[in-house]
N, C-alpha and C positions, 0 to 999 in steps of 0.2 A: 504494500500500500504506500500511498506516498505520503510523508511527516509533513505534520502540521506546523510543524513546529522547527525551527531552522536548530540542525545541529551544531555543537561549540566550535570554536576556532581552533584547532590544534595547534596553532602557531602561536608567538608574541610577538611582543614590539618592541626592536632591539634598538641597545643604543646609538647616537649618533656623536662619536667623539672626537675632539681636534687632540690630534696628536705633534706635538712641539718636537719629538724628535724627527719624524718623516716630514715636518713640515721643512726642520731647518735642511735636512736633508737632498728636498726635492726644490726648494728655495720659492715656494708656496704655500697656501694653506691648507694640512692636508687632514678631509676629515673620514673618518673609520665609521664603517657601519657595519654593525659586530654581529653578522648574521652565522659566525658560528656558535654565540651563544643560543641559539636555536634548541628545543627540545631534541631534536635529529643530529644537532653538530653541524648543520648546513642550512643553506635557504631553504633545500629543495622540496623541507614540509612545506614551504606558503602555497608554491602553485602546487603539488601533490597533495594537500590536505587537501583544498579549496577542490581538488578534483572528487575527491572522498566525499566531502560534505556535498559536491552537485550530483554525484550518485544517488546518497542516500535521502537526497529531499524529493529523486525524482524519481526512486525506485517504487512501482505500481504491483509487483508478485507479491506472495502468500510469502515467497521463502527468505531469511535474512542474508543483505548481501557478506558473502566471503570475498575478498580482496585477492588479487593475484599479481604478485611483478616479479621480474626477472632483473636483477641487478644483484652485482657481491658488490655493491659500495652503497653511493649516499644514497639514491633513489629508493635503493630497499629496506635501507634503515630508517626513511624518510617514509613510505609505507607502511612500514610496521606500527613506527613511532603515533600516526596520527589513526592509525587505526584499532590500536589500544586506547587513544585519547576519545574515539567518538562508539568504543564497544564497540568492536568488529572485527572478525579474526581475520587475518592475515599470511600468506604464504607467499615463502620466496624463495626462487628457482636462480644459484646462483651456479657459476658455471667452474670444473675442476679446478682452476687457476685461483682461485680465491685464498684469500690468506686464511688464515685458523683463527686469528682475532677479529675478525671482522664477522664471519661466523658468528664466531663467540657473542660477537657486540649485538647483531641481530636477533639470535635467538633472546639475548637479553632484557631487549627493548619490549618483548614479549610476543615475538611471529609464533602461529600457531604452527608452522613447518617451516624449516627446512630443508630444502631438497640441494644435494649436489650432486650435477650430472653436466656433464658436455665438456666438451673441448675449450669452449669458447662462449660468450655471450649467446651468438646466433641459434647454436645447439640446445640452449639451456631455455633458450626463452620458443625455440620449437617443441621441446617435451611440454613447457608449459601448456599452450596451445592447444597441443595436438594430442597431449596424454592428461592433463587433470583439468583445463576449462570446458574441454569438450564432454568432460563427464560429471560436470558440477551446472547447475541450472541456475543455481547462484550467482555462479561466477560472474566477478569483474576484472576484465585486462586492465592493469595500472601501466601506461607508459610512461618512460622516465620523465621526457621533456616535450613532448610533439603532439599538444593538445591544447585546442582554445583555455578548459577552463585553468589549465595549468598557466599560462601564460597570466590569465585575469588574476590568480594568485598572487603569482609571481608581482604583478603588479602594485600590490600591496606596500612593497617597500618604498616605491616613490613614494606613495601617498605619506609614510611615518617620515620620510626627508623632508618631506616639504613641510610636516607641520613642525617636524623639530628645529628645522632651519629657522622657521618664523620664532617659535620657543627662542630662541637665542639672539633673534633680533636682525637675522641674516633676509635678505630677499631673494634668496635662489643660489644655486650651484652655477659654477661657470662648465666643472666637467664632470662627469659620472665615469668612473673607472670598473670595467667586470672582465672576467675569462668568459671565454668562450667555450663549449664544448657542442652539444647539441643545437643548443639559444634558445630554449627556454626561460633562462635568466635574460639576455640581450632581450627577448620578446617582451618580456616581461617590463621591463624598463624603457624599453621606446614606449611602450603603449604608457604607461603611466606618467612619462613625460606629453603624452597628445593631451593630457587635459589640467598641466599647470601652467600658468601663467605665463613661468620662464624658460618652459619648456620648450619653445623654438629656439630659442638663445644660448642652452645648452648643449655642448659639445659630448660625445660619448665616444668614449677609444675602448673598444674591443679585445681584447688581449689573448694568444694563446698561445703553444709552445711546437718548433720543429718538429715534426713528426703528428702532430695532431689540430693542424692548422686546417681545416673542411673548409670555416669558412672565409678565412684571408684568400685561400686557391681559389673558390668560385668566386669572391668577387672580382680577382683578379683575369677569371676568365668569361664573366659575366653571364656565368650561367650555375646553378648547383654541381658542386661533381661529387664524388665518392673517392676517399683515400686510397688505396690499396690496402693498405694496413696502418697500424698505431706505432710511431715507435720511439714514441716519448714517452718520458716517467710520467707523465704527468696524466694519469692514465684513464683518469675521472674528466680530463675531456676529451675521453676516446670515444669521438664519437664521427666514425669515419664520411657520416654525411650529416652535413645540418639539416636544421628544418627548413622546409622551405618558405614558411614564415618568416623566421629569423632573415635570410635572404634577402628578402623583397623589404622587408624594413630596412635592413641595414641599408640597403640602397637608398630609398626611397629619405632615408636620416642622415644622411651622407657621414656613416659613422664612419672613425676611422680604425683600421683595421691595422694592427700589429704581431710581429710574433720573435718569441724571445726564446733564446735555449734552453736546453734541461738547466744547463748550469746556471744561468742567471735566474731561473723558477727555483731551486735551489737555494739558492743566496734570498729570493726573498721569502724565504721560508724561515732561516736562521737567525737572520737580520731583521725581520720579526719576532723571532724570540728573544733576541736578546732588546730591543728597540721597547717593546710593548708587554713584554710577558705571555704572547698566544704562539700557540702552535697550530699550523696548516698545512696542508699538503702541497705538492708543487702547482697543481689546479687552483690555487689561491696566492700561494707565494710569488705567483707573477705578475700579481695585481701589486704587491710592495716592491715588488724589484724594482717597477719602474723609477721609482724615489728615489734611489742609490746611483750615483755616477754622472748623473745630467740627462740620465735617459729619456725622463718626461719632460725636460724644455726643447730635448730634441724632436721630441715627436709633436709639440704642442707651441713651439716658440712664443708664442702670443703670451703666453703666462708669466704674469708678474709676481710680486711678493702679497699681493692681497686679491690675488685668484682663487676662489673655492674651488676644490678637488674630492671630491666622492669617490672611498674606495670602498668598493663592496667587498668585506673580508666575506666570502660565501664559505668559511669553514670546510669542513671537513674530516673523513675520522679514519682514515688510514694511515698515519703516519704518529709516532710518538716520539718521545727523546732519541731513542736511539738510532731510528733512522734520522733526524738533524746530522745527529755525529756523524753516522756514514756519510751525509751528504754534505757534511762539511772537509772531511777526511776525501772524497772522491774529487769535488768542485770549488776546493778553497781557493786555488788560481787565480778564479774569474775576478776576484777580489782586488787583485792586483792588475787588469787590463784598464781600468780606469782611476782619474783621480778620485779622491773623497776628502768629504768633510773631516775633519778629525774636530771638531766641535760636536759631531752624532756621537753617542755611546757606542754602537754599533761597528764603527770604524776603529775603536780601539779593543775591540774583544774578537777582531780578525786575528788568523796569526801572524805574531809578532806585531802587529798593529798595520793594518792597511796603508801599503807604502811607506813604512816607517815611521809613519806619524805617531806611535803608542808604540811603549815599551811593556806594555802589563795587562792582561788579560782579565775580564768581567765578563759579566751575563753567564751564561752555559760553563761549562768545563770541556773545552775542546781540544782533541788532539790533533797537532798539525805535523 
C-alpha cells in the first residue's frame, strides 16, 4: 500500500567549515563540507536514502519492500545504513574483490545478507538480478548513482550550503569543488545550484583520478564513452561510464573538468589528516589535493584571497590509518614536485619537511 505518511530522512545536515589551514594553503577561502560525517561515512545516503524513502511512499503491494544493491563500498553501506534507518531489510551482492572490513562494516550497519560472489562488480550485480530479485516480488534494485531520485537527494547539500552560507553572513560560493565517479554527486549539485540565487555565478571543477576519468574522456570527446577498465586506487570512482545525466549537465554548466594522479589523490588524503584530523579515501583526497602546490589557482586563476571555495569532503570508508602510511611510504615524492607553504602544518609533517622547509615531524607518525 502506499504510506500516508512521509518516511524519516536517513540523512543529516553536515557541517559547513572554513578551514585556515587549506585556506592559507590554497591562498583562498576554503570551506569543508563534512559529508563524511554522514551516518554511511559518505554522501551517498542523501540521494540513496531519498531513493529508499521514494520507494516506500510509493510502494502500492500487500508485501514489504526488501532493498537490493550490488556495491563492496559506499553505495552498499549507504543502502544498508538508510535502510535500517526507515525498517527495511537490506541485501548486498558484493563482488570477490572486496576487502574483509568492508564486509565486516556492512554486515554491521545491519544488511540483512551478505552475498559474495563474482569476479567483478558486473558478475555480482548479474546474480543479483538474475538469481535473488527475480525470485523476491518485493524486490527493489538500489543503483548506486544513475537515478533521478538519487540525484534530487543528492541535491540536498546545496540546499544546507546555501542556508549555512547565509548562517554566516556569506552571499554565495564562488566554487563548489567534488570527484567524480558515476555523477551522481556532480548531478546532484548542478541541479541544486539551478534554483539558488548564485547559482549561475558559481563555478564547479569536477575532479577525478588517471585511470578512472569517464567523465573528463567524454567531455573531451563530446560524447559519453566507457573506460576499458579502472586502474586507479581510487576505486570508488570506478565507474567506467558516467551517467548520462551527469554529461549533459556538465556541458550544459560548463563545469570544468580535471584529473589528478593516484599520487597527488594520495597526498590529499594524508595532508588531510594531518591538516584537519579526517581521514578519506583517494575518491575524496583529490578534492584537498587541489589546495596543496598552487594546483587550484592553476586550474581557477581568477581566484583571489577572499574567493569562496566549497569542498565537498564526500567521505568514505575504505581506507584507515594504515593505508595513509602505505600511501605515504609508496607516494611521498609527489610532495617534493612542487613548492609549498611551510606556514600549513601539513608541509612540515612531510618527510623531512616539504623541500626542507621543516626539520620535525607532526600530525601522523610517518615512515619515510
Amino acid at each position: 500500500m502506499v504510506h500516508s505518511t512521509s518516511p524519516p530522512v536517513p540523512w543529516i545536515k553536515t557541517p559547513l567549515i572554513e578551514s585556515a589551514n587549506l585556506s592559507q594553503a590554497a591562498g583562498c577561502r576554503i570551506l569543508l563540507k563534512l559529508e563524511n560525517l554522514q551516518p554511511s561515512g559518505s554522501f551517498k545516503i542523501r540521494g540513496i536514502g531519498n531513493l529508499l524513502r521514494y520507494h516506500l511512499k510509493s510502494h502500492d503491494t500487500p508485501h514489504p519492500i526488501h532493498f537490493y544493491c550490488s556495491s563492496g563500498g559506499n553505495a552498499g553501506l549507504a543502502c544498508v545504513t538508510a535502510a535500517r534507518a526507515l525498517e527495511r531489510p537490506a541485501t548486498v551482492v558484493v563482488p570477490l574483490s572486496t576487502k574483509p572490513d568492508m564486509i565486516a562494516k556492512i554486515k554491521t550497519a545491519g544488511a540483512h545478507e551478505v552475498i559474495q560472489t563474482g569476479k567483478n562488480w558486473h558478475e555480482a550485480d548479474r546474480y543479483l538480478r538474475e538469481t535473488l530479485l527475480a525470485n523476491d516480488e518485493a524486490g527493489v534494485y538500489v543503483p548506486p548513482f544513475d537515478h533521478p531520485e538519487i540525484w534530487k537527494g543528492n541535491s540536498s547539500l546545496m540546499d544546507e550550503v546555501e542556508q549555512q552560507l547565509r548562517e554566516q553572513g556569506d552571499d554565495g560560493a564562488d566554487v563548489v569543488v567534488c570527484s567524480v565517479g558515476g555523477g551522481g554527486l556532480l548531478s546532484g549539485i548542478l541541479l541544486g545550484l539551478e534554483g539558488l540565487d548564485w547559482g549561475n555565478h558559481c563555478k564547479v571543477l569536477a575532479l577525478e583520478t588517471q585511470g578512472a576519468d569517464s567523465l573528463h574522456q567524454s567531455l573531451l570527446r563530446e560524447e559519453v564513452v566507457t573506460l576499458p577498465s579502472i586502474t586507479s586506487i581510487a576505486t570508488t570512482l570506478g565507474a567506467t561510464r558516467v551517467a548520462q545525466k551527469a554529461f549533459n549537465l556538465a556541458k550544459e554548466f560548463q563545469v570544468k573538468s580535471a584529473v589528478l594522479s593516484d599520487a597527488e589523490a594520495a597526498m590529499g588524503c594524508w595532508r588531510l589528516a594531518d591538516d584537519e584530523r579526517i581521514i578519506v579515501e583517494p575518491a575524496c583526497g583529490v578534492n584537498a589535493a587541489v589546495c596543496y602546490g598552487g594546483r587550484l589557482k592553476e586550474l581557477l586563476p581568477d581566484l583571489t584571497r577572499e574567493s569562496k571555495v566549497v569542498i565537498v569532503v564526500c567521505g568514505g570508508s575504505s581506507v584507515g590509518l594504515e593505508t595513509l602510511v602505505e600511501y605515504r611510504a609508496k607516494y611521498g615524492w609527489v610532495e617534493q614536485e612542487r613548492s609549498q607553504d611551510p606556514e600549513v602544518p601539513s608541509t612540515c609533517s612531510a618527510p623531512n619537511g616539504a623541500n626542507g622547509h621543516c626539520r620535525t615531524n607532526g600530525g601522523l607518525e610517518w615512515n619515510s
